[in-house]
C-alpha positions in Angstrom: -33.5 -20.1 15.1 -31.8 -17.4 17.2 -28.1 -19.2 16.3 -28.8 -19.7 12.9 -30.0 -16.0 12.7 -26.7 -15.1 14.4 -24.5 -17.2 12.1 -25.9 -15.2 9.3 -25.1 -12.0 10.4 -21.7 -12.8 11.2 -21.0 -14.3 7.8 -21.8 -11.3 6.2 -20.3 -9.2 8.7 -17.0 -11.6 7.4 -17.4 -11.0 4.0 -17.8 -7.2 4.2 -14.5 -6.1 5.5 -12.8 -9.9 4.3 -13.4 -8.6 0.8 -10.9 -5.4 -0.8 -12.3 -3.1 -3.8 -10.7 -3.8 -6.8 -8.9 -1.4 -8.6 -6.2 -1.0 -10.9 -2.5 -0.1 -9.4 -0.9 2.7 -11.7 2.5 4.5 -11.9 1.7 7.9 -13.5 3.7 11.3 -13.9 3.0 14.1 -11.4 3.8 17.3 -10.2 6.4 17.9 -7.1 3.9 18.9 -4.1 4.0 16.2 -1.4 1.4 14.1 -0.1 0.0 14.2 3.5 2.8 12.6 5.3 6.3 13.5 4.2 9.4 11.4 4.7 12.6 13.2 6.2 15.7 11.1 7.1 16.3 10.3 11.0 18.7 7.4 10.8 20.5 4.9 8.6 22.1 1.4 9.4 24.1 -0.3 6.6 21.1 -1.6 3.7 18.2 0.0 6.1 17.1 3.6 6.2 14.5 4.6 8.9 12.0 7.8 8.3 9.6 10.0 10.0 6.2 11.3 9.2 4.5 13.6 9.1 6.5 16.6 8.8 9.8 15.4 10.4 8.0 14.6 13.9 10.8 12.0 14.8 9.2 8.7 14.9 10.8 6.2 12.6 7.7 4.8 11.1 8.9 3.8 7.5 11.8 1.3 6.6 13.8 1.0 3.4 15.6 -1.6 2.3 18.1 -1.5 -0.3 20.3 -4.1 -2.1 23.7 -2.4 -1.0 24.1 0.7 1.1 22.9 3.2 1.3 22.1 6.3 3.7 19.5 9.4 4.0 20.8 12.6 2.9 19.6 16.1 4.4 16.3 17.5 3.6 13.5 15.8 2.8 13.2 12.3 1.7 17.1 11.7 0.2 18.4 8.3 -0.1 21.7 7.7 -2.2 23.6 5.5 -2.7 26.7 5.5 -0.1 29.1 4.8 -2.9 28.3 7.1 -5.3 31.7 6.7 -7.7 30.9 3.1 -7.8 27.2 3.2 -7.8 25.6 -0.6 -7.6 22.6 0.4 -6.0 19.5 -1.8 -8.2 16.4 -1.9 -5.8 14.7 -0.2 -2.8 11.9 -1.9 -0.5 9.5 0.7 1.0 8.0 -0.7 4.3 5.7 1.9 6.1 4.5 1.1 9.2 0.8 2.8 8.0 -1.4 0.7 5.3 -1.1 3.5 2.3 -3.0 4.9 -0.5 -0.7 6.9 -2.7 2.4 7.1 -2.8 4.8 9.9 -4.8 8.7 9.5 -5.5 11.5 10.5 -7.6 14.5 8.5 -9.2 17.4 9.6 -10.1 19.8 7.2 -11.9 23.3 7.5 -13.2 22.3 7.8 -16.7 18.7 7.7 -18.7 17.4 4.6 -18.2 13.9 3.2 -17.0 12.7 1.6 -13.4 10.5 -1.0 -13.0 7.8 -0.5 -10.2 6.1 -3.6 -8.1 3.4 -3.9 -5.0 2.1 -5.3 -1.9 -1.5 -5.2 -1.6 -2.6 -4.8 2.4 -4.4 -7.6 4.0 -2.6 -9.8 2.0 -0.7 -11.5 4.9 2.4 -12.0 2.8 6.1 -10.2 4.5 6.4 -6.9 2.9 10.3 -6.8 3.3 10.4 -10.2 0.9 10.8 -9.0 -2.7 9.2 -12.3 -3.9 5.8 -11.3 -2.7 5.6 -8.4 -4.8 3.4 -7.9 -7.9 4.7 -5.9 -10.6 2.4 -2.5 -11.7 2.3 -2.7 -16.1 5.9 -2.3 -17.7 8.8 -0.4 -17.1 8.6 3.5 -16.9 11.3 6.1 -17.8 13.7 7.6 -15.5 15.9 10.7 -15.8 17.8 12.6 -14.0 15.1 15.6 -14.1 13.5 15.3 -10.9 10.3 13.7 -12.7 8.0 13.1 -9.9 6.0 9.4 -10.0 2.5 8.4 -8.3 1.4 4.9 -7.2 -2.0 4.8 -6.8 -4.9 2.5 -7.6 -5.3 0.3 -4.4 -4.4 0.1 -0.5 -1.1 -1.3 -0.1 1.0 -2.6 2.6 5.1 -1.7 0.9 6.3 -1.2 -2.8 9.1 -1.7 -4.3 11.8 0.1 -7.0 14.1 -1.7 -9.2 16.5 -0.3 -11.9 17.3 -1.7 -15.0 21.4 -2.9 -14.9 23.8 -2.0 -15.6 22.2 1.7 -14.9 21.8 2.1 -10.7 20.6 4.3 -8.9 22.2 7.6 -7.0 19.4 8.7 -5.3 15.7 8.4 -4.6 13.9 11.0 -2.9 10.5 13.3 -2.7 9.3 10.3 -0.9 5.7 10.9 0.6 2.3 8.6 1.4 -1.1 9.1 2.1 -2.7 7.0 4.6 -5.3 4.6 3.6 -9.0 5.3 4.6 -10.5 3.1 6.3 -12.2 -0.1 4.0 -14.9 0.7 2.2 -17.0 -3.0 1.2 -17.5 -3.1 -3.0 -20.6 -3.2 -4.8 -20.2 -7.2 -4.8 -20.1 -7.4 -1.5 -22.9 -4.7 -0.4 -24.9 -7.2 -3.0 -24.1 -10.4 -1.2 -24.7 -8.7 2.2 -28.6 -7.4 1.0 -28.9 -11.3 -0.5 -27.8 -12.2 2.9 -30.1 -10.2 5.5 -33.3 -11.2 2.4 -32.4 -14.1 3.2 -32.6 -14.0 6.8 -35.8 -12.0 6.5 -37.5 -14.9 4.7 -36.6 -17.1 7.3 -38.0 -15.0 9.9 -41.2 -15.0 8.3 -41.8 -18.6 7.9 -40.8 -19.0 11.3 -43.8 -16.9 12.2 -46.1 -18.6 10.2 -45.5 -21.9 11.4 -45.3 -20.1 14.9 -47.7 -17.1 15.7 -46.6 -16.5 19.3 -43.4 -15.2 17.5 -45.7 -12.2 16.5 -45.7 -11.2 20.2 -43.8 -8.4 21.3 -42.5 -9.4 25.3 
């Protein structure tokens, strides 16, 4: 009785932090102010720019990875494109090392054109720097040259990805900034299998002491 009791909990245990929320991944316009941890440039080798956060603290906890080269500029959170009078810059991998909530950026490409925006869900298992594994959020979204700033929000993710639409590339990306992601909250689906669970267990407990009174007794 004791293992079976055991199994049970652990099964639900399982299922409570197996089991994300669901939500719905957006892309939405915002304002500029930047989200808890900032990005500022520390380093760059050829495709792969390194960042820090928060606030510039030195420790190069967020990789980018871009389809040519590219490098961090001054300031906060400035990637270009490291030729910029022969700009061929299409897509940018953002790999923190922290499991994220939100995350706010702006594009800046060589002429009006729009960007296409994909995800990596965390827990999913999958390699965060393999652009295959990517979901993509809705359509395509507009991008200027007017410093627009862009949210992605709606789930807790592992890396995103930005992609232009050719033949217009990129010169620079930048306002880059991330919220950490809480810790995992169970869903209502899964708070309701856990109570069917332990009801479950309870009725079992019960019938046990009918069929066996000394079970009543407290040692």
């Amino acid at each position: 009785m004791r293992r079976i009791l055991m199994t049970a909990l652990a099964t639900a245990a399982a299922i409570s932090f197996a089991s994300p929320a669901s939500a719905v991944v957006t892309v939405t316009d915002t304002n500029g102010a930047p989200l808890d941890y900032q990005i500022f440039g520390i380093a760059a080798d050829g495709t792969t720019v390194y960042g820090s956060s928060p606030s510039n603290n030195n420790i190069a906890n967020v990789t980018f990875t871009a389809d040519t080269t590219v490098h961090m500029g001054a300031g906060f959170a400035q990637i270009n494109d490291a030729t910029p009078d022969n700009p061929d810059w299409y897509t940018l991998v953002i790999n923190p090392d922290l499991d994220f909530s939100d995350f706010k950026f702006a594009t800046q490409l060589v002429d009006d054109g729009t960007i296409t925006v994909y995800y990596l869900l965390t827990g999913s298992g999958l390699d965060a720097n393999n652009i295959a594994n990517y979901t993509q959020v809705g359509g395509q979204y507009s991008a200027t040259n007017s410093d627009l700033n862009k949210l992605l929000s709606g789930g807790v993710f592992d890396g995103f990805m930005i992609q232009s639409t050719s033949p217009i590339a990129f010169f620079e990306i930048k306002q880059l900034s991330y919220n950490p992601a809480p810790g995992a909250v169970p869903e209502p689906a899964t708070w309701g299998l856990m109570l069917l669970g332990f009801s479950g267990i309870g009725m079992a407990i019960r019938r046990s002491r009918k069929r066996n009174p000394a079970l009543l007794q407290i040692a």
